[in-house]
C-alpha positions as CSV (number, residue, x, y, z in Angstrom):
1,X,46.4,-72.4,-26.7
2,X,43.1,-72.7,-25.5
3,X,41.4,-73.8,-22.5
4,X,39.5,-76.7,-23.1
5,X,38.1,-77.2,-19.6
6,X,38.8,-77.5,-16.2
7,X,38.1,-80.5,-12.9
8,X,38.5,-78.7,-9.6
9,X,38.0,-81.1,-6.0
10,X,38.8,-79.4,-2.3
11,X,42.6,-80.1,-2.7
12,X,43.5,-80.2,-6.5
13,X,42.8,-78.4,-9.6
14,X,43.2,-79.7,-13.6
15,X,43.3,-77.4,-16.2
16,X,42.8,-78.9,-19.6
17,X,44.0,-77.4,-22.9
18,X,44.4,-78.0,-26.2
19,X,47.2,-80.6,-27.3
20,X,50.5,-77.8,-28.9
21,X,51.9,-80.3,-31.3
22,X,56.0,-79.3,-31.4
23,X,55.4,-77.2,-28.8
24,X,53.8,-76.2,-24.9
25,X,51.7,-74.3,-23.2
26,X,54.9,-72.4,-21.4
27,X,56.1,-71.8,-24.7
28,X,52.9,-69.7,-25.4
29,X,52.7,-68.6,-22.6
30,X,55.8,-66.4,-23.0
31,X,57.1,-66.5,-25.9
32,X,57.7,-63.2,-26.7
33,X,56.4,-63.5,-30.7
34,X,53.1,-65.1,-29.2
35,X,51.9,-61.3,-27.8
């Protein structure tokens, strides 16, 4: 999943990535077959 971009302010941050149809970023993220 990539990063697509990023908004950051003094309290908050927004990470943007690309849409996972059937699917989420946690599941990439571990997902043992996705390493």
């Amino acid at each position: 999943v990539e990063l697509i971009g990023y908004a950051a302010t003094e309290e908050e941050l927004f990470l943007v990535y690309e849409y996972a149809h059937k699917s989420s970023l946690a599941n990439h993220l571990h997902d043992p077959q996705n390493k």
